[in-house]
C-alpha positions as CSV (number, residue, x, y, z in Angstrom):
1,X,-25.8,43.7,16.8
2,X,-25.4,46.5,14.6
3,X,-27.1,47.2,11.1
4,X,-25.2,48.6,7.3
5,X,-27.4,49.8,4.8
6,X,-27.0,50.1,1.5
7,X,-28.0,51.0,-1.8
8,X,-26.5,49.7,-5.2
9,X,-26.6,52.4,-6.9
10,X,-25.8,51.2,-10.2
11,X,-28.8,48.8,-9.8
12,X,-31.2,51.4,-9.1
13,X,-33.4,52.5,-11.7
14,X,-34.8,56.1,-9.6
15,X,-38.2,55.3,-9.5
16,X,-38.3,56.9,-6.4
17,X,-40.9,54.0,-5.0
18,X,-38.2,54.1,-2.0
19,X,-38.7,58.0,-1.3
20,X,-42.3,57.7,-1.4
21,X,-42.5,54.8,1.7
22,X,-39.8,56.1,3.6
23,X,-41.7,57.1,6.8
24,X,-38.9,59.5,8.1
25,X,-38.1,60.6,4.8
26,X,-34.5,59.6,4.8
27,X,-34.6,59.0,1.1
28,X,-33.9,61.2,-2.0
29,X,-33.0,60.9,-5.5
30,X,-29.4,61.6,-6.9
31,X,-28.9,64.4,-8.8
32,X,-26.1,62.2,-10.4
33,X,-26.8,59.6,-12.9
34,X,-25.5,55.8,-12.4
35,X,-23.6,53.8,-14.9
36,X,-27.2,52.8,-16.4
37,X,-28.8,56.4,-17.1
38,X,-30.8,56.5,-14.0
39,X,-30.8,59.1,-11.1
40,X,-30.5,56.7,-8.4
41,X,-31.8,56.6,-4.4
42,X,-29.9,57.8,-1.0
43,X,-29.5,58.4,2.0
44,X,-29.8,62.2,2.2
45,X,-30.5,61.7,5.9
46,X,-28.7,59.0,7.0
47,X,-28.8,59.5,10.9
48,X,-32.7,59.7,10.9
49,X,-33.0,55.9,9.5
50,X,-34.3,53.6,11.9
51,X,-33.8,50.7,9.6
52,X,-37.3,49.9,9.6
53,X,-36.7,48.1,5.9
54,X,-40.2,49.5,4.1
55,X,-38.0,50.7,1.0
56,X,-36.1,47.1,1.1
57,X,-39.5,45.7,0.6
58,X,-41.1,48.1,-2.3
59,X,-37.4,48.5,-3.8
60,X,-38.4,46.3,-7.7
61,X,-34.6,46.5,-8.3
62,X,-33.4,44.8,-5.0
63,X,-31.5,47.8,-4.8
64,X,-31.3,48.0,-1.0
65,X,-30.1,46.3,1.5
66,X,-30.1,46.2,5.3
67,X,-27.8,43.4,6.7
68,X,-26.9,42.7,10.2
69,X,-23.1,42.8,11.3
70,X,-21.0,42.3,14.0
71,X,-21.0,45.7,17.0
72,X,-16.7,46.0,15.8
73,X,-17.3,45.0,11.9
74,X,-17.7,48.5,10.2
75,X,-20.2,48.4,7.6
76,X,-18.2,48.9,3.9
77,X,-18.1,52.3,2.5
78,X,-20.7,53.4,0.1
């Protein structure tokens, strides 16, 4: 099985709870605000996740998302 993550950026508020857990430091905040006024979380360093789902857990926003998928099904663009 493979693994998409994602982050709904429009649902993040940047509290940056995410970047602090990440234990590989994958995490960053946007120098881009969403549609709600907030500098939101992302991937910076995509290929160094290891999808260990800390910031799922501390995200207050259910923001982030790790779902499983199918080894052919791409995961949707972000």
């Amino acid at each position: 099985m493979a693994y998409c993550y994602h982050i709904e950026a429009n649902r993040c508020k940047g509290c940056g709870l995410c970047v602090m857990v990440c234990p590989k430091k994958v995490l960053e905040l946007s120098d881009q605000v969403n549609t709600m006024g907030y500098f939101p979380a992302y991937q910076a360093r995509p290929e160094d996740c290891i999808l260990c789902a800390i910031c799922c857990t501390m995200c207050p926003d259910v923001a982030i998302r790790i779902t499983e998928t199918t080894d052919d099904a791409p995961c949707p663009p972000r």
